[in-house]
N, CA, C and O of each residue as an XYZ file, in Angstrom:
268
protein
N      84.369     93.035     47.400
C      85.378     93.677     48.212
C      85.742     92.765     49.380
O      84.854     92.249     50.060
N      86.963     92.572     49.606
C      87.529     92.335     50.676
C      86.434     92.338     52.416
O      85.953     93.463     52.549
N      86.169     91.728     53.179
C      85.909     92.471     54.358
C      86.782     92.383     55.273
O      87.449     91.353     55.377
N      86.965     93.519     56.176
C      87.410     93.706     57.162
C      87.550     92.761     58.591
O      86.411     92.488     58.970
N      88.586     92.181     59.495
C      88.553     91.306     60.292
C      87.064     91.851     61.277
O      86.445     92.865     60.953
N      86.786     91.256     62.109
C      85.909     91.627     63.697
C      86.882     91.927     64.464
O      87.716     91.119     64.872
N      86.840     93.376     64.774
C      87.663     93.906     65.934
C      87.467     93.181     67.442
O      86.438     92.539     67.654
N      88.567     93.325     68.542
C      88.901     92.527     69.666
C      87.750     93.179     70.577
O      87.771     93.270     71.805
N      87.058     93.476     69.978
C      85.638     94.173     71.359
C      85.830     93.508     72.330
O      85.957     92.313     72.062
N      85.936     93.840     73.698
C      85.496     93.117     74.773
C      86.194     92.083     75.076
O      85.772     91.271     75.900
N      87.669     91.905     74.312
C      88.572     91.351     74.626
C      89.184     92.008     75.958
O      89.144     93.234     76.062
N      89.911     91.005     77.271
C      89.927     91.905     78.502
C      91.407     92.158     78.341
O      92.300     91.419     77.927
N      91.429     93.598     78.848
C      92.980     93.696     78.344
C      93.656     93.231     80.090
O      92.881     93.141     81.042
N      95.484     92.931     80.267
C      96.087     92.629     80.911
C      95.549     90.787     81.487
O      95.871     90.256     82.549
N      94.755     90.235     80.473
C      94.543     88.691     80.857
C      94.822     87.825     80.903
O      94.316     86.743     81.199
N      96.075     88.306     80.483
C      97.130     86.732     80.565
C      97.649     87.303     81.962
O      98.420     86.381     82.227
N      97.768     88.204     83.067
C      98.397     88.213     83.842
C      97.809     87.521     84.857
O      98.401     87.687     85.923
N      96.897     86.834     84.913
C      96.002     85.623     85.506
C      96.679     84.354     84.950
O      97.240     83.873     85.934
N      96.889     83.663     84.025
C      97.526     82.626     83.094
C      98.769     82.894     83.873
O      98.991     82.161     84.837
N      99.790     84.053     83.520
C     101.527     83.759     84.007
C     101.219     83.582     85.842
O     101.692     82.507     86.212
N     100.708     84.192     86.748
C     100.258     83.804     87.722
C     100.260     82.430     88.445
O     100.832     82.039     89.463
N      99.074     81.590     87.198
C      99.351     80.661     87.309
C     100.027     79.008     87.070
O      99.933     77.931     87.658
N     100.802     79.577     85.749
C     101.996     78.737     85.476
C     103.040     79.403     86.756
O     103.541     78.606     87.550
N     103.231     80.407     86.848
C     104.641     80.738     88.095
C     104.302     79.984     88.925
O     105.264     79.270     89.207
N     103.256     79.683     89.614
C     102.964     79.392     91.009
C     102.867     77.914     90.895
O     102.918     77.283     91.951
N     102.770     77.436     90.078
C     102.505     75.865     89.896
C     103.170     75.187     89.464
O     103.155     73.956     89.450
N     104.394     76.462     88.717
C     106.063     75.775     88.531
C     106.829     75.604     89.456
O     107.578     74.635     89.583
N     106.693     76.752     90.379
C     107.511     76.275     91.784
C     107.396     75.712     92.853
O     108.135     75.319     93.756
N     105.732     75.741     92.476
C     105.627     74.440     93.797
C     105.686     72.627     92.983
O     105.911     71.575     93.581
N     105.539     72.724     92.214
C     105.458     71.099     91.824
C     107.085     70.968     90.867
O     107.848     70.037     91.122
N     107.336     71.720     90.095
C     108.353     71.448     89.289
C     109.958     71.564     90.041
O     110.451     72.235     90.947
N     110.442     70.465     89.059
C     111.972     70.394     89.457
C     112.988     71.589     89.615
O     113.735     71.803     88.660
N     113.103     72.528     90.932
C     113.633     73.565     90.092
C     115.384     73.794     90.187
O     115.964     74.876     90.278
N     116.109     72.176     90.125
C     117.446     72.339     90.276
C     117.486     71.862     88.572
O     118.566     71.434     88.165
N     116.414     71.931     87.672
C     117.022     71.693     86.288
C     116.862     72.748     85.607
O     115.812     73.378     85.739
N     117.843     73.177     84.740
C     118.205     74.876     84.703
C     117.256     74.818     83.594
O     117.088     76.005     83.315
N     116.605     74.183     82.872
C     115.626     74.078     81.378
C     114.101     74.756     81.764
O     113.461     75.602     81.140
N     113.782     74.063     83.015
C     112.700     74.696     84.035
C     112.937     76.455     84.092
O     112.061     77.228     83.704
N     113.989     76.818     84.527
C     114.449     78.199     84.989
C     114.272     79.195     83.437
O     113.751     80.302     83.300
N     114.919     78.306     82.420
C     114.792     78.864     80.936
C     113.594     79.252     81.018
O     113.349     80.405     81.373
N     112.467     78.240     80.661
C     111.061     78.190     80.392
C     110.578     79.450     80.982
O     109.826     80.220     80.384
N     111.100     79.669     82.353
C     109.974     80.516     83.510
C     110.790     81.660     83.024
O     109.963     82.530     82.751
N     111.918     82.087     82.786
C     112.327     83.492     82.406
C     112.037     83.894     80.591
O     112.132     84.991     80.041
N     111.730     82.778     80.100
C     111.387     83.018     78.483
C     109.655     83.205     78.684
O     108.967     83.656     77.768
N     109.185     82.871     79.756
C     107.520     83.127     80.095
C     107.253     84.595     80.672
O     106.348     85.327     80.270
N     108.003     84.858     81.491
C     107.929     86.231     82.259
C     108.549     87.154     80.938
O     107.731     88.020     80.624
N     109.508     87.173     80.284
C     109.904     87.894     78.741
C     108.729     88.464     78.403
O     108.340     89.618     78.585
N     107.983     87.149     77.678
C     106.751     87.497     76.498
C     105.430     87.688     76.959
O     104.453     87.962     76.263
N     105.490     87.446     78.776
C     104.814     88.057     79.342
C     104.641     89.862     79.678
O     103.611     90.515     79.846
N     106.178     90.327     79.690
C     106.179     91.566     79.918
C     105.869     92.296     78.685
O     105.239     93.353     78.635
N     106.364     91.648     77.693
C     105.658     92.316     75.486
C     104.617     92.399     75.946
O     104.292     93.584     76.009
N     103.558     91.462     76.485
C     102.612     91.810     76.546
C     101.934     92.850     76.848
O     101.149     93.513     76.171
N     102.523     93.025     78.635
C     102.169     94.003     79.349
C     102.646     94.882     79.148
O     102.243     95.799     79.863
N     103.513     95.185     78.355
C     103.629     96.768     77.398
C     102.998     97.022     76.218
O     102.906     98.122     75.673
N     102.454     95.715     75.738
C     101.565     96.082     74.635
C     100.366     96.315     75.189
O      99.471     96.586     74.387
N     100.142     96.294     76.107
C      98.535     96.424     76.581
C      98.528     97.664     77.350
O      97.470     98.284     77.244
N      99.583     98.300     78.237
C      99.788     99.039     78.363
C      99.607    100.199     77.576
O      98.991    101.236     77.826
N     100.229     99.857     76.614
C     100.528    101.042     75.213
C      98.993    101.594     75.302
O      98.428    102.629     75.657
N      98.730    100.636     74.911
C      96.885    100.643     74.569
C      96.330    101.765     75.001
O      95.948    102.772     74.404
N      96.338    101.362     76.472
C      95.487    102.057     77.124
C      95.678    103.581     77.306
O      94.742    104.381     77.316
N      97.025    103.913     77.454
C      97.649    104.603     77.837
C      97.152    106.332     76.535
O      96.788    107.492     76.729
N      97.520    105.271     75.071
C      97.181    105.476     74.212
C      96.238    106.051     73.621
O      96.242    106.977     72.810
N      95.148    105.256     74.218
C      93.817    105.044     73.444
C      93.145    104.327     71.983
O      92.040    104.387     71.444
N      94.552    103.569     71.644
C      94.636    103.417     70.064
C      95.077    101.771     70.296
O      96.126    101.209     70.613
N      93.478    101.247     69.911
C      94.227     99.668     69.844
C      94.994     99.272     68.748
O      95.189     98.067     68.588
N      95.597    100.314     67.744
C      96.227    100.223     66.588
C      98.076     99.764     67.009
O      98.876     99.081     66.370
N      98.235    100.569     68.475
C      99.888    100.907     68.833
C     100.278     99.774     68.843
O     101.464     99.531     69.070
């Protein structure tokens, strides 16, 4: 039979919001920010940052790490 994956036990939920934190903060102080490709990057980061934080949200909210 098939087995089943290892569930995310003890995976911490909302932990990339430490990671976007610190790409934001280290894009605007060191990076170029009159090149509009920079500006892309940081609003396509904050995007799939917020999926996140509604998927983790869901979660909890939930109770169902299935949602």
């Amino acid at each position: 039979m098939a087995r089943r994956p290892p569930t995310k036990a003890g995976t911490p939920t909302m932990g990339g919001a430490l990671i976007l934190i610190a790409v934001f903060v280290s894009t605007l102080l060191w990076a170029n920010l009159n090149n509009r490709f920079v500006w892309v990057v940081l609003f396509t980061t904050l995007f799939f940052g917020a999926i996140g934080w509604v998927d983790d949200y869901r979660k909890l909210v939930r109770k169902n790490p299935r949602a």
